[in-house]
Structure formats: structure tokens, C-alpha cells
C-alpha positions as CSV (number, residue, x, y, z in Angstrom):
1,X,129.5,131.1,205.7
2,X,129.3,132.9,202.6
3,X,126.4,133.0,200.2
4,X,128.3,132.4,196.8
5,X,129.7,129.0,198.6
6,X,126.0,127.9,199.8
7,X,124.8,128.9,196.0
8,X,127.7,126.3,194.4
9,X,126.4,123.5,197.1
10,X,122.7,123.8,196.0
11,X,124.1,124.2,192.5
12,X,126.3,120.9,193.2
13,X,123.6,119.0,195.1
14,X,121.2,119.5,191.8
15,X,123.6,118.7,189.6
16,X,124.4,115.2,191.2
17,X,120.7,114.4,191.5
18,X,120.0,115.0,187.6
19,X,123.6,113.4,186.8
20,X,122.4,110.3,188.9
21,X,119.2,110.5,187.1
22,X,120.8,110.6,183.9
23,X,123.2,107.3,184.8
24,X,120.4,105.1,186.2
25,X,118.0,105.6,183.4
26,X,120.5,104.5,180.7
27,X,121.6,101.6,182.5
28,X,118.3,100.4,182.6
29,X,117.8,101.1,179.4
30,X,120.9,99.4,178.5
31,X,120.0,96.3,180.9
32,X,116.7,95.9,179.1
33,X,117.8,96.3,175.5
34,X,121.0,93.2,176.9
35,X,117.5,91.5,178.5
36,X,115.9,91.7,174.8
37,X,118.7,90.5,173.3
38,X,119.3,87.2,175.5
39,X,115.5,86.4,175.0
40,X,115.5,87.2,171.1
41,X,118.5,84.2,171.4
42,X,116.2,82.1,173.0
43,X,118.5,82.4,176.4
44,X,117.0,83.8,179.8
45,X,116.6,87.1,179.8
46,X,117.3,87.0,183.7
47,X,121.1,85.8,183.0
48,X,122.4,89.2,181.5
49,X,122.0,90.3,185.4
50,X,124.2,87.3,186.5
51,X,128.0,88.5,186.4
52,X,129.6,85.6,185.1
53,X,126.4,83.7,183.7
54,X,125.9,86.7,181.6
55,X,129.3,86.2,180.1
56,X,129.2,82.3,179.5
57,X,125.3,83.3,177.9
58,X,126.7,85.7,175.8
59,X,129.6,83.3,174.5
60,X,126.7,80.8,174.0
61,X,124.8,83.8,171.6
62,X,128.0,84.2,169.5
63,X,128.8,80.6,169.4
64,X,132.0,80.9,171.0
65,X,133.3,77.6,173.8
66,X,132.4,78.3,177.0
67,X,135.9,77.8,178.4
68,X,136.6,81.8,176.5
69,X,135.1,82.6,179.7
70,X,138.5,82.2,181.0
71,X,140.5,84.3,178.1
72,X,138.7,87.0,179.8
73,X,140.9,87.1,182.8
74,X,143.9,88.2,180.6
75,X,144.8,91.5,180.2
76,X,144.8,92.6,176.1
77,X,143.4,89.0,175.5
78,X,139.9,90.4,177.4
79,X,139.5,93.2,175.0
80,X,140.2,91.4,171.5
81,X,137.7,88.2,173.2
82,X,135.0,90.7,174.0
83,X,135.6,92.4,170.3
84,X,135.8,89.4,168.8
85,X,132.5,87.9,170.4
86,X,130.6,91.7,169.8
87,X,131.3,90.9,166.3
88,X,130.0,87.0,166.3
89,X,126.7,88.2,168.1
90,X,126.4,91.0,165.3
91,X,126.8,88.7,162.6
92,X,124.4,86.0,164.5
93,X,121.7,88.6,163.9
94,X,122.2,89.6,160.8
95,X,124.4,92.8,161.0
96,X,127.6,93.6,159.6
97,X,131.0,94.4,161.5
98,X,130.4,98.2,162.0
99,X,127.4,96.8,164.1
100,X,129.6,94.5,166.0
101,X,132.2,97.4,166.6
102,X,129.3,99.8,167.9
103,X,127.9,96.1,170.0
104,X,131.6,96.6,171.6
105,X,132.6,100.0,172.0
106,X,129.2,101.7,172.2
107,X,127.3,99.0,173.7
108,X,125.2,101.2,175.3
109,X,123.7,102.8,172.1
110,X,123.5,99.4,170.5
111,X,122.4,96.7,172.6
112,X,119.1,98.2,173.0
113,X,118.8,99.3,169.3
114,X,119.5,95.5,168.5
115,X,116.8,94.5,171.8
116,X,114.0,96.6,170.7
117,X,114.8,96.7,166.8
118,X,113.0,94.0,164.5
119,X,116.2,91.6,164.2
120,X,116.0,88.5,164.5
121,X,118.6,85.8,166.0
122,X,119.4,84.0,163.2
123,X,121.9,81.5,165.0
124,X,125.6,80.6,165.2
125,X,125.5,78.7,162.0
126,X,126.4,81.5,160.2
127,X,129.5,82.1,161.5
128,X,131.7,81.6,158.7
């Protein structure tokens, strides 16, 4: 065995412990600024660990139908739905469309600044 190969493993090993670290702590991050959200709506906070409750909950925040729920299954037509409804929950708390865009490709970032921040859900009503 040579030492340079049993230095690489340690160095490997370490590195997957602080990567996995670094992966679990944003997802829980991330689950509890989705939690926030869902509550702040007046929904169950509970449902955004749900997989398919979550969605139907979420299309109930932006004040979509239910049956979208099913537009997800479609290829192209799942990523201009789940744009489309970032957008509507944006807008449902007062924030503009570069919010919703950030809600939908940098959800991540974003849910939990919209969980924890001072918004407030002002309802679907506003969808204009």
C-alpha cells in the first residue's frame, strides 16, 4: 500500500464528511424557511414534508387549481407550472417577479429569506 494513496483516502473520507455536512444543513435550512412559509399562509407547516401534499399546498398558496398538480407530470409543461406558481406565491407576498424567479431557480436562497423575513401572506386576491 502506498502512503500518498492512504493520504488521498483520509483526505477523501474528510472531505465527504464536511460535504455531507454542508448538504444536510442547507436542506434543513431550506425545509424550515418552505415550513415558515406554509404557516405564514396559514397552511400546515408539516405538508411541505409531504411529496405530493406539498405540491397541491403550494398551488393552494399561489392560488392556482388543484388539478395543476397534474400539469406537473409533463415534461417542459413542469418547469413553466412551477415558474409560473414561484411567481404567484411571490406576488401573494408582496414581492415582485425577480423574487418569484429567485422563489424558482434559487429556492434555496429564497424560501428561507421569504420564511424568516418580515413578509406577510397577503393572499391570492392579488393576483391580477
Amino acid at each position: 500500500m502506498n502512503d500518498g494513496s492512504v493520504g488521498f483516502d483520509v483526505f477523501a473520507s474528510g472531505f465527504s464528511i464536511v460535504l455531507s455536512i454542508v448538504v444536510l444543513s442547507l436542506a434543513i435550512v431550506c425545509i424550515a424557511g418552505i415550513w415558515k412559509v406554509f404557516t405564514k399562509a396559514g397552511q400546515p407547516g408539516w405538508a411541505c414534508l409531504i411529496p405530493v401534499y406539498n405540491g397541491i399546498v403550494t398551488l393552494r398558496i399561489a392560488g392556482r387549481p388543484i388539478w395543476w398538480i397534474l400539469l406537473c407530470l409533463i415534461p417542459i409543461v413542469n418547469l413553466v407550472v412551477g415558474i409560473v406558481v414561484m411567481l404567484d406565491i411571490a406576488r401573494s407576498f408582496g414581492k415582485g417577479p425577480g423574487f418569484g424567479l429567485g422563489l424558482a431557480f434559487l429556492g434555496f436562497i429564497f424560501f428561507p429569506i421569504l420564511g424568516f423575513g418580515d413578509d406577510q401572506y397577503l393572499g391570492t386576491a392579488n393576483r391580477g
